[in-house]
C-alpha positions as CSV (number, residue, x, y, z in Angstrom):
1,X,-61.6,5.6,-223.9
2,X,-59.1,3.1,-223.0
3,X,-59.1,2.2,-219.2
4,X,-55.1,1.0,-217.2
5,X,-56.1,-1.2,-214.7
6,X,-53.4,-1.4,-212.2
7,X,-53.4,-4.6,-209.8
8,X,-51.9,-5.3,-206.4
9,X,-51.1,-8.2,-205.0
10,X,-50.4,-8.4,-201.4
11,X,-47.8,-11.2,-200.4
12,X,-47.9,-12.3,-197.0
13,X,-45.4,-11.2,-194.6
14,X,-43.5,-13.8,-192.7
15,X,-41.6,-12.6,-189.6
16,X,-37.9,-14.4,-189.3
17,X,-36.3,-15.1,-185.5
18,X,-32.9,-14.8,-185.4
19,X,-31.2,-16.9,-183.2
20,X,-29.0,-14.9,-181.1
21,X,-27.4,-18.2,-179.3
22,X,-26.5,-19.3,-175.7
23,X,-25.9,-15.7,-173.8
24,X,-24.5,-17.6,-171.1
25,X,-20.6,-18.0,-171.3
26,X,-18.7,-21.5,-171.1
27,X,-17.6,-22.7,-167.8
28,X,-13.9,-22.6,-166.8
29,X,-11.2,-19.4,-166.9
30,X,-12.2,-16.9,-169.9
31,X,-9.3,-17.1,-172.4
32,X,-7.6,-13.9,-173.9
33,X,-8.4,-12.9,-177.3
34,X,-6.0,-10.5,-178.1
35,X,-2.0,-10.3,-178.9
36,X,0.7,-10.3,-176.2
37,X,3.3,-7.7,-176.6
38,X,5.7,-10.3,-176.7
39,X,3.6,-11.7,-179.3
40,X,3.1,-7.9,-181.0
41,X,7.0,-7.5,-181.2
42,X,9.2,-10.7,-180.9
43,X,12.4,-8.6,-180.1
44,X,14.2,-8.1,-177.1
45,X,14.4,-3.9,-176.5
46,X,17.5,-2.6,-174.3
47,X,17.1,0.3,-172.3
48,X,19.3,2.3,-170.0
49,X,18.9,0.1,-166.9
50,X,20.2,-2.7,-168.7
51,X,23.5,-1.2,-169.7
52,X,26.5,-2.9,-169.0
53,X,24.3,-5.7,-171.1
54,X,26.1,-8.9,-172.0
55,X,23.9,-10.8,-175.0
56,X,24.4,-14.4,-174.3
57,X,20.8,-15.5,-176.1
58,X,20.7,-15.8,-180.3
59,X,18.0,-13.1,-181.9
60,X,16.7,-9.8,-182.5
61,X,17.2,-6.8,-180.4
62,X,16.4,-2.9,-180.6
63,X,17.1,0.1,-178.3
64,X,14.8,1.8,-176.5
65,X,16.6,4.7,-176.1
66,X,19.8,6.3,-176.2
67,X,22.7,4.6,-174.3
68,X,25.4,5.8,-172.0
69,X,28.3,3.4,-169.3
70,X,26.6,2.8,-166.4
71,X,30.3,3.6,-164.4
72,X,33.2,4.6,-165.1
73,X,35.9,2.4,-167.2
74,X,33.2,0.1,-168.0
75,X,34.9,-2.1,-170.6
76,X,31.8,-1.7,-173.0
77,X,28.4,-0.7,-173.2
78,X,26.9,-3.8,-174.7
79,X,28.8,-7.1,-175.2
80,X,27.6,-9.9,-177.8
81,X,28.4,-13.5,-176.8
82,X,25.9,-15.1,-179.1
83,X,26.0,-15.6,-182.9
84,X,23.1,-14.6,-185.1
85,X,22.2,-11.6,-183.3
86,X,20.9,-8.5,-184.9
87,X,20.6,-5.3,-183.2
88,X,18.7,-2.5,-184.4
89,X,19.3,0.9,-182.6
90,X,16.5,2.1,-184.4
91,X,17.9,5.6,-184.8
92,X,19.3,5.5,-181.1
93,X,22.7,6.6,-180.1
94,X,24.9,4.6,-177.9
95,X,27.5,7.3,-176.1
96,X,30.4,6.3,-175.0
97,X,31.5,8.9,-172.2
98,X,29.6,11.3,-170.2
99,X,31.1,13.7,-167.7
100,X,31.1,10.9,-165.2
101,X,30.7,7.6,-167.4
102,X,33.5,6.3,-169.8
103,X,33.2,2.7,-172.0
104,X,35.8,1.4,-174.0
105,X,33.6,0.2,-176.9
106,X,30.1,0.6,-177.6
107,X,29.9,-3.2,-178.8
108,X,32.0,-5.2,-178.1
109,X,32.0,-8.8,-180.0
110,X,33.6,-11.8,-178.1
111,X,35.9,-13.6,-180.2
112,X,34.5,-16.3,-181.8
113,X,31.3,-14.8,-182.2
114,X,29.8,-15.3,-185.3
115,X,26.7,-14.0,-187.3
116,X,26.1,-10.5,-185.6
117,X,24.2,-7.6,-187.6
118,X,24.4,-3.9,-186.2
119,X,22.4,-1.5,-188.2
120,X,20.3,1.9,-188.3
121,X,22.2,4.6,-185.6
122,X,25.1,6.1,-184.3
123,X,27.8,5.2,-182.1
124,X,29.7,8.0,-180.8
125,X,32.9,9.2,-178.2
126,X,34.3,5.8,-176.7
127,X,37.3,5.4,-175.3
128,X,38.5,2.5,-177.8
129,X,36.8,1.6,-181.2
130,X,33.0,2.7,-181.8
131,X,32.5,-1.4,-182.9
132,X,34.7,-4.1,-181.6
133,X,34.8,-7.1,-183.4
134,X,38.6,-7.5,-184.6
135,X,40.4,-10.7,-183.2
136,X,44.1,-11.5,-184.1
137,X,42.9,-15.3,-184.9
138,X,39.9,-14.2,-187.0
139,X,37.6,-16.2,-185.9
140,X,34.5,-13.6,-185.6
141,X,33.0,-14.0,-188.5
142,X,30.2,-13.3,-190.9
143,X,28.9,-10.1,-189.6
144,X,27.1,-7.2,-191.0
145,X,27.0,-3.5,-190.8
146,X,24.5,-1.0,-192.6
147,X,23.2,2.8,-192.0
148,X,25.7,3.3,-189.3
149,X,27.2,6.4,-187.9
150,X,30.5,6.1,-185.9
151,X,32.1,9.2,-185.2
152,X,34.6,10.8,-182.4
153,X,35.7,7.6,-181.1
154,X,39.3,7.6,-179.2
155,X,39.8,4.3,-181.4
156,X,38.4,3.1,-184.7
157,X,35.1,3.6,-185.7
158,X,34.5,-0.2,-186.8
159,X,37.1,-3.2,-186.4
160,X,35.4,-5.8,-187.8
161,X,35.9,-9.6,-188.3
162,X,37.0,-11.6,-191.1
163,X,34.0,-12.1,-194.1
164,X,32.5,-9.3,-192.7
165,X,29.6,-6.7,-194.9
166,X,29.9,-3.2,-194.1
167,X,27.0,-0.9,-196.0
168,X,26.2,2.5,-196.4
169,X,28.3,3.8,-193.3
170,X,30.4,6.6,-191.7
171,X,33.5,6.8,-190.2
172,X,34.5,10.5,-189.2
173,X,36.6,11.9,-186.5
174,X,37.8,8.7,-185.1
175,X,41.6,8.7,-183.1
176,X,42.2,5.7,-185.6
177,X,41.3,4.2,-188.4
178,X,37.4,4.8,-189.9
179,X,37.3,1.1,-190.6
180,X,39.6,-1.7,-190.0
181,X,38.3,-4.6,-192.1
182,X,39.8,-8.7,-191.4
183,X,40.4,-11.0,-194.8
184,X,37.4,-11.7,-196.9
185,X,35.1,-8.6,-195.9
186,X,33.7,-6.2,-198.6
187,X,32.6,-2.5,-197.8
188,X,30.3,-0.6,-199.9
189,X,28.9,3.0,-200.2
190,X,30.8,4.4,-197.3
191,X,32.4,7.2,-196.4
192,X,35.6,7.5,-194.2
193,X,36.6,11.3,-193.3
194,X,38.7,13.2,-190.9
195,X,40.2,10.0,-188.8
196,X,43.3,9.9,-187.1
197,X,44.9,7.0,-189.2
198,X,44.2,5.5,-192.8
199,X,40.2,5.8,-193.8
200,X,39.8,2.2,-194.9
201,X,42.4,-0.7,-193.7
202,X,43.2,-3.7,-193.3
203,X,45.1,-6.3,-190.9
204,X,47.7,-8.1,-193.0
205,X,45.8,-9.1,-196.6
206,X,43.1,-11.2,-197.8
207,X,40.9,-11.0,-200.5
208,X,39.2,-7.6,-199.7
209,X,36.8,-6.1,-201.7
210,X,36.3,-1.5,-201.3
211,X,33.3,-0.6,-203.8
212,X,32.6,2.8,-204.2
213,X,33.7,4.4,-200.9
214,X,35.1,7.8,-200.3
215,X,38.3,8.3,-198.1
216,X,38.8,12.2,-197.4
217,X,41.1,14.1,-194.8
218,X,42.4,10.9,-193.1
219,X,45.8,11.5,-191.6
220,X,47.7,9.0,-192.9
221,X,46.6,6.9,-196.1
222,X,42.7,7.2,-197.7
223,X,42.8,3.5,-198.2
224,X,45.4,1.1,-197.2
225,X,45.4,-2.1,-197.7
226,X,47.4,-5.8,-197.9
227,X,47.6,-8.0,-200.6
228,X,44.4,-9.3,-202.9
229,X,42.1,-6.4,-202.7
230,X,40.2,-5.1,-205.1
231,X,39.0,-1.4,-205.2
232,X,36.6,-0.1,-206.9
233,X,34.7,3.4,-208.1
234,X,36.8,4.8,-205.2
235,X,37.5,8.2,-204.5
236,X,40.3,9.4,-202.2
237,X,41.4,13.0,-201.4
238,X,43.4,15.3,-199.1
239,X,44.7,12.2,-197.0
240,X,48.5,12.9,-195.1
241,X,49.4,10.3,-197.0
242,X,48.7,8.4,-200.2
243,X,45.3,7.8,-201.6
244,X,45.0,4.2,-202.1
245,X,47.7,2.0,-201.2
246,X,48.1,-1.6,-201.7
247,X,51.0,-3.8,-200.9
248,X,50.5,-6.6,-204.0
249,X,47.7,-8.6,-206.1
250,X,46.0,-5.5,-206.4
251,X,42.9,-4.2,-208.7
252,X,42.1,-0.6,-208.7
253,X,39.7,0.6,-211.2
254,X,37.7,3.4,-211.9
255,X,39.0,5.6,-208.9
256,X,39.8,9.4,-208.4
257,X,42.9,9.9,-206.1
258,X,43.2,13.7,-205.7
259,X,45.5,16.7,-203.5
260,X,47.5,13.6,-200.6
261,X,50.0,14.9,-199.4
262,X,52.1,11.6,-200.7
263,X,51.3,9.6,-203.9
264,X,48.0,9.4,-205.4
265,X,48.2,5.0,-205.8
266,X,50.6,3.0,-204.7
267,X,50.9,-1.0,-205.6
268,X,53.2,-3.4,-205.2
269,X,51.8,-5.3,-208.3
270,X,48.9,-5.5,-209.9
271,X,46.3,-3.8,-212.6
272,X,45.3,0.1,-212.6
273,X,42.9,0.5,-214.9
274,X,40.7,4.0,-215.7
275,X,41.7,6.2,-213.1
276,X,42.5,9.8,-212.5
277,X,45.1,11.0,-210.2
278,X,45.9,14.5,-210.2
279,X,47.3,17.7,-207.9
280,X,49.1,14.5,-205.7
281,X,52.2,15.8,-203.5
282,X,54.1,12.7,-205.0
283,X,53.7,10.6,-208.0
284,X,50.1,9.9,-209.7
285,X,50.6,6.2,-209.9
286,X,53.7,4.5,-208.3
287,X,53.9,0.8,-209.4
288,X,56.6,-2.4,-208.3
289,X,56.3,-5.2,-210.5
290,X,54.6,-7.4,-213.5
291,X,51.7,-4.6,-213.1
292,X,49.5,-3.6,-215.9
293,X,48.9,0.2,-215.7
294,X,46.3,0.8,-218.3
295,X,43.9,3.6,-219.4
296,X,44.9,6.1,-216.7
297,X,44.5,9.9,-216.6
298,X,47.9,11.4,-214.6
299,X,48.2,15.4,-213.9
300,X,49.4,18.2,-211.8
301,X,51.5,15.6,-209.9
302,X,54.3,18.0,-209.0
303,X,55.9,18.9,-205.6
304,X,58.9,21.5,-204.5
305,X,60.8,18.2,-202.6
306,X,61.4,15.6,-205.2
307,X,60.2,15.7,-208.7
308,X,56.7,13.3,-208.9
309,X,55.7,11.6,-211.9
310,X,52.7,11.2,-213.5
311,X,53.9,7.2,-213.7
312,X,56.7,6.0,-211.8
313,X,57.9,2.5,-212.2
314,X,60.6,1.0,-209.8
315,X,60.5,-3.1,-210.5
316,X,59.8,-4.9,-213.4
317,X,57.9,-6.9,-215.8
318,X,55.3,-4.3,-216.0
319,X,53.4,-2.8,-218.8
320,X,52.5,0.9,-219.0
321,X,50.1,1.1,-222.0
322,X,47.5,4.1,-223.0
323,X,47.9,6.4,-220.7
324,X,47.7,10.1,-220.4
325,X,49.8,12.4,-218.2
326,X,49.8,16.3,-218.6
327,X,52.0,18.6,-216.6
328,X,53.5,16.8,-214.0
329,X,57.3,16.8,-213.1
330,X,58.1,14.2,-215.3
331,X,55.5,12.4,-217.4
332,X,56.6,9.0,-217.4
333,X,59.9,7.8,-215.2
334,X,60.8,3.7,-215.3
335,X,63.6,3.1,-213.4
336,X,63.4,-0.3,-213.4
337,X,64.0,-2.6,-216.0
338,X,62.2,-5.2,-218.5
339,X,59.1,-2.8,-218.5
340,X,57.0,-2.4,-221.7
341,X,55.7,1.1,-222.5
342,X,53.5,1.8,-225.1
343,X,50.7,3.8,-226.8
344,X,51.3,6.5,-224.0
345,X,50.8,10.2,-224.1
346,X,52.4,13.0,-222.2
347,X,52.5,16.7,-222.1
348,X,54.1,20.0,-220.4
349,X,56.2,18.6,-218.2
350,X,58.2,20.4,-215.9
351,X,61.2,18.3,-216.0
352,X,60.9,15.3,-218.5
353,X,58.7,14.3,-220.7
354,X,59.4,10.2,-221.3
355,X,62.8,8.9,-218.9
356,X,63.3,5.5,-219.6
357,X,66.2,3.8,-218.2
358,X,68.0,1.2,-220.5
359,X,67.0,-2.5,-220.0
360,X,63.5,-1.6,-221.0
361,X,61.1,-1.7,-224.3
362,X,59.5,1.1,-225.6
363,X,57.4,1.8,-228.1
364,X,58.7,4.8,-230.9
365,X,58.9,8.5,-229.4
366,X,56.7,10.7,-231.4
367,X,57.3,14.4,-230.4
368,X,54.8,16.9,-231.3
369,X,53.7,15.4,-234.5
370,X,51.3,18.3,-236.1
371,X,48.7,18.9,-237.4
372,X,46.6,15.6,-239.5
373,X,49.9,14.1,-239.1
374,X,49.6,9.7,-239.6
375,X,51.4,7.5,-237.8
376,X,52.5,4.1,-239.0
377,X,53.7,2.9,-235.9
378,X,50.4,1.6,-233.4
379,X,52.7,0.8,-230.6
380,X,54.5,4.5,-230.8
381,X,54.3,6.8,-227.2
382,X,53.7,10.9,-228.1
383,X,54.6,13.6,-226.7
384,X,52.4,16.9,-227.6
């Protein structure tokens, strides 16, 4: 029988001290160990009692709560006299008359203010413009506004300075203009409905840049601008006047002008490239001189007072090429002369088809060709 001996073997237990240290604390004042609020959140936060506030230190501020004018005919609400200041209403609204309290502006900007950010609320009912930052000199600069709401304001919803950043913001129900942009600023992703003037202007021109906004319901033009814009995946319907309107050096691509009450784009001079203007009280596209009106779709352009075009061309040096333009009064109409028009097609007119007024070149007329018809002639315009 095979016996398992099992063996212990008993180690000796050694009990450890732990050193727990001096329990008695070091002399002097006990420091603090923890965050100050200041510390916590750096910014500055504005509240009520602070209102009229006048910013006269660089940096970040937020609101606290909603703001209304301490009186009444205060000239503002919160004046920035600082540059590089950023103030985040964090959702907040600043109100700009009460029953008893009126302000001009909700922020006003001093001129020659530069580096301001606004973002993330709504600024509502002043007495002048919603955001002040316009000066006739220009010299408030480099600002930006994002996620803002400015709506019902007696004046404009934003006037802002020149190289100026506008984002993802709404005008609506202003007494003015939605947004009244200086030279150099681009606007992006906005929308600008219902105000008392054009959606989107500008002061005189300058390199301005519109990038897929919508101008609705504006009473005068959607977008209405100076020379040296550029506009972009716009859309612009029901204004009182036209959709998009640009005086010269203009670039509008990619845009839908729809149902104004006047023309659906109007340049000076300049390129029209891929757009679609149609059911326009006036003509789809009017044009001035050495333009190039390319790749557009032009309908329903018609109107009881006048007879619209699809196209109408008053200057010269221009060239009309590849464009489409079904059932408006007429389809085409140059009046002006040394104008090349090519490779266009145009059906049901009401009036006229193709009016060309002598002095100008024109590719063949091709009138309802038929069916698998070939054409020899790659410059020729059709009618079908």
């Amino acid at each position: 029988m095979r016996t398992i001996v099992i063996c212990g073997v008993l180690m000796p237990v050694v009990a450890l001290s732990a050193h727990a240290g001096d329990l008695a604390p070091p002399p002097g004042p006990v420091s603090p160990t923890m965050k100050t609020l200041e510390e916590m959140e750096p910014r500055r936060f504005i509240e009520q009692s602070d209102i009229p506030l006048v910013i006269t230190a660089s940096g970040s501020y937020y609101l606290k709560e909603n703001l209304i004018p301490a009186a009444l005919g205060d000239p503002f609400i919160i004046e920035v006299r600082a540059d590089n200041v950023t103030i985040d209403l964090r959702g907040f609204t600043i109100i700009g008359s009460t029953e008893v309290t009126t302000a001009d502006d909700g922020i006003l900007v001093n001129e020659g203010t530069n580096g301001l950010t606004v973002h993330n609320g709504t600024i509502t009912l002043c007495q002048d413009a919603g955001v002040d930052a316009f000066t006739l000199n220009f010299d408030t600069r480099d600002c930006m506004y994002r996620d803002l709401r400015l709506v019902g304001n007696l004046g404009a919803g934003l006037e802002a300075g020149s190289n100026s950043t506008v984002d993802n913001c709404l005008a609506a129900r202003n007494g003015a203009a939605g947004f009244f942009l200086s030279p150099g600023s681009v606007i992006s992703r906005s929308v600008s409905a219902e105000n008392g003037a054009s959606g989107i202007t500008s002061f005189l021109s300058g390199q301005l840049v519109i990038d897929r906004c919508t101008a609705n319901n504006n009473a005068a033009d959607g977008i209405a601008l100076g020379g040296s814009c550029r506009v972009v995946a716009c859309e612009a319907s029901a204004n009182g006047g036209a959709g998009i309107r640009i005086t010269s050096g203009a670039v509008v691509e990619g845009c839908s002008v729809t149902a104004n009450d006047a023309e659906g784009i109007v340049i000076g001079g300049g390129i029209v490239r891929g757009c679609m203007a149609s059911g326009n009280s006036s003509h789809g596209i009017s044009v001035g001189s050495e333009s190039l009106i390319v790749g557009n779709s032009c309908s329903f352009n018609s109107s009881n007072a006048g007879d619209p075009a699809g196209i109408f061309v008053t200057g010269r040096d221009n060239r009309i090429d590849s464009n489409n333009c079904v059932e408006n009064d007429y389809g085409i109409d140059v009046n002006g002369i040394e104008n090349l028009i090519v490779r266009n097609s145009v059906s049901d007119s009401n009036v006229i088809d193709i009016d060309v007024a002598f002095g100008n070149d024109a590719g063949q007329l091709i009138g309802h060709p038929g069916l698998f018809f070939v054409a020899t002639n790659p410059w020729a315009n059709f009618i079908y």
